[in-house]
Structure formats: structure tokens, C-alpha cells
C-alpha positions in Angstrom: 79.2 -5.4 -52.0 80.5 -8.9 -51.8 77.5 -11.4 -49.8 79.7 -11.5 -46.5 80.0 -7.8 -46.5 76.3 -7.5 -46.6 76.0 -10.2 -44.1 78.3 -8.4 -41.4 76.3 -4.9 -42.5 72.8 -7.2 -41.4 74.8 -8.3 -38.4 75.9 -4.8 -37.3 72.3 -3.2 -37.8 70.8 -6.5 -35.8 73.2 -6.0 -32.3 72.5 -2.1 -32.9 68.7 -3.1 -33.1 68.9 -5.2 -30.5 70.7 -3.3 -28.1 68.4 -0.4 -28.0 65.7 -2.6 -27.8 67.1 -4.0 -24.7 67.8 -0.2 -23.2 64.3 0.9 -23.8 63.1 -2.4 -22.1 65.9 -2.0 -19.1 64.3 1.7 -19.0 60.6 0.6 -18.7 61.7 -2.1 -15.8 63.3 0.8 -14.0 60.2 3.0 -14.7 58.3 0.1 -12.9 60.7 -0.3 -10.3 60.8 3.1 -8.8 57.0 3.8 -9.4 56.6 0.8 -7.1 59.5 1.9 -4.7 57.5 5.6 -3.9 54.1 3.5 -3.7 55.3 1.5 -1.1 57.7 4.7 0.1 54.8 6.5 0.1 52.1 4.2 1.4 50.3 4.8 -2.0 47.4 2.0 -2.9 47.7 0.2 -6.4 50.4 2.1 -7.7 52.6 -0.4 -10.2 53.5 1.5 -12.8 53.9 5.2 -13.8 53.3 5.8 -18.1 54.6 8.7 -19.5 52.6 9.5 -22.3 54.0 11.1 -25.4 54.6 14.3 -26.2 51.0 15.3 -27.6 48.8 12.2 -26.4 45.8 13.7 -24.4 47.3 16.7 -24.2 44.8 19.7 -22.5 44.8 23.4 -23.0 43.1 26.6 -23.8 41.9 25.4 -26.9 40.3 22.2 -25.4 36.5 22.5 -24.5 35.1 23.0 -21.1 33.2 19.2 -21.2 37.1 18.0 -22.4 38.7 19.5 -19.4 36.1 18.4 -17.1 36.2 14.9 -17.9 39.8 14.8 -17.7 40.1 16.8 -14.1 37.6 14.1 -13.1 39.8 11.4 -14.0 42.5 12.7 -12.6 40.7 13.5 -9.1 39.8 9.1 -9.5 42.9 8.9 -10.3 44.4 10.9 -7.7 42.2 8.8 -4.5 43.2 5.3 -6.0 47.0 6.6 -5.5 45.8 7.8 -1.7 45.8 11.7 -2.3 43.1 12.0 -0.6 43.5 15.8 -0.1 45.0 16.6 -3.5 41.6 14.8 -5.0 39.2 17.2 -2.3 40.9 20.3 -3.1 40.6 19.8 -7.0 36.9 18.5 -6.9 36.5 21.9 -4.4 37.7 24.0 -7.1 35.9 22.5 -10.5 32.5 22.5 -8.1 33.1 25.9 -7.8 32.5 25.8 -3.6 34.8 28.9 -3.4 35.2 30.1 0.4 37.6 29.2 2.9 38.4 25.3 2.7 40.4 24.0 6.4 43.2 21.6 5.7 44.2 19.2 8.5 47.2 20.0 10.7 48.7 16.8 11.0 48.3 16.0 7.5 50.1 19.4 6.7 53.1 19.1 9.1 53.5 15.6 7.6 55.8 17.2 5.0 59.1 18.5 5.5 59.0 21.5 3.9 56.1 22.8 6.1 57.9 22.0 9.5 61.4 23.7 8.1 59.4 26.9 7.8 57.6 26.3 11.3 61.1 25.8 12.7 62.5 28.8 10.8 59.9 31.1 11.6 60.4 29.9 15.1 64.0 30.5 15.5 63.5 34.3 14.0 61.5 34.8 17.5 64.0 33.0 19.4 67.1 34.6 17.6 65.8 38.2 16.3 63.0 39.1 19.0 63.9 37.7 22.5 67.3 37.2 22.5 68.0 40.8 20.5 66.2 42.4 23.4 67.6 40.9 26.2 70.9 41.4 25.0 70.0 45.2 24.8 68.1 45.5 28.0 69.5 43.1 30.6 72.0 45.6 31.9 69.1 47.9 33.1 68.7 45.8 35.9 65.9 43.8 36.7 62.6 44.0 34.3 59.4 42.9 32.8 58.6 43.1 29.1 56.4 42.2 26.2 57.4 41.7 22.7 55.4 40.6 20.1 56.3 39.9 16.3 55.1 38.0 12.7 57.5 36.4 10.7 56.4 34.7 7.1 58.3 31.8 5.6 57.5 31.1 1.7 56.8 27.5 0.8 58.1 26.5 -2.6 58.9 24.2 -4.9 60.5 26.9 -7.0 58.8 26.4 -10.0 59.2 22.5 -10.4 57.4 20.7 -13.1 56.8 17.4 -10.7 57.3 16.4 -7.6 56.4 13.0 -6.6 54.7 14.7 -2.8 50.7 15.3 -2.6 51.3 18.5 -1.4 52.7 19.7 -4.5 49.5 18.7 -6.1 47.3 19.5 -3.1 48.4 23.4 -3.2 51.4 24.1 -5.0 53.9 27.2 -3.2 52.3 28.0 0.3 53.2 30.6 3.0 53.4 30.3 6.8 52.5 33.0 8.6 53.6 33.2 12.3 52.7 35.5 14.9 54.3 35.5 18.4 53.9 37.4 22.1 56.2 37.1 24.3 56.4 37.9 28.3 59.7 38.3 29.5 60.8 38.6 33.1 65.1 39.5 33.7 66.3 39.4 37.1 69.9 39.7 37.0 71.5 37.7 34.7 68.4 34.7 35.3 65.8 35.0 32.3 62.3 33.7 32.1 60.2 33.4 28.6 57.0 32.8 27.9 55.1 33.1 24.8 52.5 31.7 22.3 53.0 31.5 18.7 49.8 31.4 16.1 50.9 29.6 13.0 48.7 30.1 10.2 49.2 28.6 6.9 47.5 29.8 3.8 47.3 29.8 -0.5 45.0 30.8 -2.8 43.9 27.8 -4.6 44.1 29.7 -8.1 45.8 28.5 -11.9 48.5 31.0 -13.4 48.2 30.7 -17.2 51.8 29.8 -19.0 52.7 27.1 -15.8 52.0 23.6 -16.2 52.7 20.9 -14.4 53.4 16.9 -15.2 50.6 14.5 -13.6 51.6 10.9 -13.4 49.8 8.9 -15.7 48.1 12.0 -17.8 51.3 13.7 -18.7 51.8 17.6 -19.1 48.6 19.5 -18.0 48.6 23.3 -18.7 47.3 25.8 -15.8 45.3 27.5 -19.1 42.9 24.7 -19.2 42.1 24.4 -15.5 41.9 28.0 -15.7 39.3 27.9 -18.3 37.2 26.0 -16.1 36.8 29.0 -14.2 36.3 31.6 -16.6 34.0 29.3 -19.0 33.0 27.3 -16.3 31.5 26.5 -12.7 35.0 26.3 -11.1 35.6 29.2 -8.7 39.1 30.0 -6.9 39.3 29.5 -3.0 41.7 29.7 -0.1 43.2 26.9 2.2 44.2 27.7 5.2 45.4 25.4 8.5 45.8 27.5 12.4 47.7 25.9 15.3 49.6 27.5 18.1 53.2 27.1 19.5 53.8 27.4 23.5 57.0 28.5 24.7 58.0 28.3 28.2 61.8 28.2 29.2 64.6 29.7 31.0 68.0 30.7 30.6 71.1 32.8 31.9 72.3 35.9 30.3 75.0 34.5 27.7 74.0 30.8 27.6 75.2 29.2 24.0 72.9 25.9 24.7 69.4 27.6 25.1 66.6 24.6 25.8 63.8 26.5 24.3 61.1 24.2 24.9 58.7 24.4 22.2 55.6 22.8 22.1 52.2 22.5 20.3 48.8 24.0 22.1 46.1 21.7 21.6 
């Protein structure tokens, strides 16, 4: 190979080298970038960068001892209130203390996500939709009337088997359900209708680890349900349920046929 050859081979390799250097740099300013965009998004403390470790590095499971797994959860709960999940850090150090029990979660903190108030507002408009306006539609031709109807409609909250979500609930519980139960009074006097009605939301989950899930933890990488299950069945940790109750009033009124119902929902305090 004659020496330019070779010097436009060393040329070729450097721009190639150089390039990729300059993607995997680009990359980690990106990384940077949108770790500090949620924090401030997010009103997250001291958050400025998120590492993804490699595949391997600190890496939990089954196999790892109990004193391991506890140091690490520890961290991780540290971690966890420097970012500002508060409750995501409570619920963990609830579970590895092995408290067990019922523990309350905070209703405004709860309905701060919008996956929990699209299943309050779906649950909702079953009653609205299903219960009262099913039975007046069946009844009102009787003539005038009085009834009670009462029902429970449940509303699964998921993040259908995501490996990371960048929202404390996600970390805080995981899938949820929303169990809503209503009663309803009824009054028809000709076409004129009259409703009202109380629903009891009550949220709930069993704070428990399924082995063969896992999920990715910013900062400490992929962390295997198997070795915060271990805690529990080599360990202190016990399993527990959260749970949150608050009530919906209904009090409205409509004509027989209306398409623009004003249904006039609003929380009981």
C-alpha cells in the first residue's frame, strides 16, 4: 500500500472515530437535557443528570444476599426523597420494615395524576350513562315516580407492563384499581328529572413483588421484583395494602331526552 493510501485509510478511520465520538457526546448532552427538563417538569430537587448504568453494573437479584438488597433498596429510598418522591420513598421503606397493615395514601396527592382521575371520570360516567339514564329511559313513561338505584363500577389502573415511567406513582404502587360505589335517589315527574346521589371512591393495591417483572430505576438501572421479593421471604419485609376513600356528590336536573346533561359532580369533604 503506497504511503498516501495508508494516509487516507488513517484519515478515513480518524472522521469515523471522531464522529461517533461526537454522537455518543451529542447523546449524553441530550441525556442531561431532558433529565433536567422532567426535574423542572416535575418539580423534582437536584435532579441534573440521569446515568444509565450498563448492562450488568450493580445489577440485583435472587442470587444477591439479603444485606445486598437491603443496602441497595436503602439507597434507592435516599435516592428516591432527594428527587422529591416522597411517597414512592414511604411506601418502599413501609414494605422492607415489614409494617404490613393498611397504609392511607393522600387524596390529593393521588388525584394529582392523570391516570387516576380518567378512571374517576370513567367510573363516573358508567353511573351517569349505564345506571340513571338506562332507568329513566325505561321507567319514565310510567308516569310520575320515586326510585333508588345503587351500583359499583371498577376501573383498572395500568401501565400495562412498562419497564419505566418517569411518574412517582409508577414507583409509589405500580397498576391500581378504583373501586366506585354509587346510590342514587331519583324523583320523575313527567318528563322533569331530579338526581341525587353519592359516590364512595375507593382506591386500593396490594403493595407486593411478582418474580420475573422488573423494572428500570433511574440511576440504579434494571432492578428485578425477585430480589425485593427476597426481602420478604428471607427477610423482615412484609407485603401491605394502600388504599385512599373519598366521596362524589351528585345533585342535578334534567328533562327526559336532554343531549347536554349538566351533571354537577362534586367532591364531599
Amino acid at each position: 500500500m503506497s504511503i498516501i493510501a495508508e494516509r487516507a485509510k488513517d484519515t478515513a478511520e480518524y472522521v469515523k472515530l471522531s464522529a461517533k465520538n461526537t454522537r455518543l457526546r451529542t447523546t449524553e448532552r441530550v441525556n442531561d437535557e431532558v433529565a433536567r427538563d422532567v426535574g423542572q417538569r416535575k418539580g423534582i430537587r437536584g435532579v441534573t443528570t440521569v446515568k444509565v448504568r450498563k448492562i450488568g453494573e450493580c445489577k440485583l437479584d435472587e442470587n444477591s444476599s439479603v444485606e445486598e438488597i437491603e443496602a441497595k433498596v436503602k439507597e434507592m429510598i435516599a435516592a428516591a426523597r432527594t428527587m422529591g418522591f416522597w411517597v414512592a420513598a414511604s411506601n418502599l421503606e413501609h414494605y422492607i420494615k415489614g409494617y404490613g397493615g393498611v397504609k392511607s395514601i393522600s387524596r390529593s396527592w393521588l388525584r394529582s395524576f392523570r391516570k387516576v382521575r380518567e378512571a374517576e371520570s370513567l367510573n363516573l360516567a358508567k353511573f351517569e350513562k349505564d345506571n340513571i339514564l338506562e332507568l329513566v329511559r325505561r321507567v319514565w313513561k310510567d308516569g310520575d315516580q320515586k326510585m333508588v338505584t345503587e351500583d359499583h363500577w371498577d376501573k383498572v389502573i395500568t401501565y400495562n407492563n412498562a419497564g419505566f415511567s418517569i411518574e412517582e406513582l409508577y414507583y409509589a404502587s405500580g397498576d391500581s384499581s378504583l373501586t366506585s360505589k354509587g346510590s342514587f335517589m331519583i324523583t320523575i315527574k313527567g318528563k322533569f328529572v331530579t338526581v341525587k346521589g353519592l359516590v364512595y371512591h375507593r382506591w386500593h393495591d396490594k403493595y407486593d413483588w411478582h418474580v420475573g417483572f422488573q423494572a428500570i430505576v433511574p440511576g440504579f438501572g434494571c432492578i428485578p421484583d425477585a430480589a425485593l421479593k427476597k426481602l420478604q421471604t428471607h427477610g423482615n419485609a412484609r407485603e401491605y395494602r394502600l388504599e385512599c376513600k373519598w366521596k362524589h356528590g351528585l345533585e342535578t336536573k334534567f328533562c327526559v331526552g336532554d343531549k347536554d346533561i349538566k351533571w354537577n359532580w362534586r367532591i364531599v369533604l
